[in-house]
N, C-alpha and C positions, 0 to 999 in steps of 0.2 A: 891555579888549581881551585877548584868549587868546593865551598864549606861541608861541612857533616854539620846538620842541626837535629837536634833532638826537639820534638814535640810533644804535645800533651794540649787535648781538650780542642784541637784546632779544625775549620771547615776544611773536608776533604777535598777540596778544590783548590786549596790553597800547598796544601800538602803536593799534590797530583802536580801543578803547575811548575811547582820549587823542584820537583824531582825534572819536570821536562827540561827545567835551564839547568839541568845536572849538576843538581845539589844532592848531596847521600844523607836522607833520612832517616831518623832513628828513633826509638821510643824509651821507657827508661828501665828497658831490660839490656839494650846496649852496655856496652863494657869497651869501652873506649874516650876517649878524648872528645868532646864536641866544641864546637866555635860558637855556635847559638843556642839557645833554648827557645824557642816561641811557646805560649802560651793566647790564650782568649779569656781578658779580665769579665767577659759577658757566660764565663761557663764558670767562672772557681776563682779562689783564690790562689796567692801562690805558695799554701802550704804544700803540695803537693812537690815543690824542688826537692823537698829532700829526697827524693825518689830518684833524682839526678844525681847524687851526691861519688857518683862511683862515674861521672864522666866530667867533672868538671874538673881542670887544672889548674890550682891554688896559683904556678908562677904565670898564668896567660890569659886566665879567668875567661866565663864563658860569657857571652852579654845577651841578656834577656831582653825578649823583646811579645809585646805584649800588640799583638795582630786587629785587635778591635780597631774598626774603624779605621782599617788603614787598606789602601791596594795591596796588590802583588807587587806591583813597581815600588813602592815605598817601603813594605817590607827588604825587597832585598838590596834596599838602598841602604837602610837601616844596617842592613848585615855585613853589606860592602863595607860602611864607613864606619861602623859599630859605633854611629852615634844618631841620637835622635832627631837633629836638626842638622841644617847646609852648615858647616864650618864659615864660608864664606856668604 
């Protein structure tokens, strides 16, 4: 089953592409549960989470992930493995 991530501040391209691998995107009017947040540290900070604060699940927590300078591929590598680098 593909993530629900919630965005803020990210290139529409990247947005557009995560929905074609059928990921369900959302923004922080959502009212649900999210697996990701992405953000772009090149637009803002990350005050703006608290705008999240009505999707994230304190026992699953959401993992942030911060799009600058990174692919499509490595973003949703990032989300696959909800860590920043190869385990192995």
């Amino acid at each position: 089953m593909k993530k629900t991530i919630a965005v803020n501040n990210i290139p529409n391209d990247i947005k557009d592409s995560l929905i074609k691998r059928g990921y369900s995107i959302v923004d922080d009017s959502y009212d649900g549960y999210v697996d990701a947040i992405l953000y772009n540290s090149d637009n803002g900070s990350l005050s703006y989470l608290n705008m999240f604060d009505n999707v994230i699940d304190m026992n699953n927590g959401a993992f942030i992930v911060d799009v600058r300078n990174k692919t499509l591929d490595e973003i949703e590598n990032i989300i696959k493995n909800r860590s920043y680098t190869s385990i192995f």
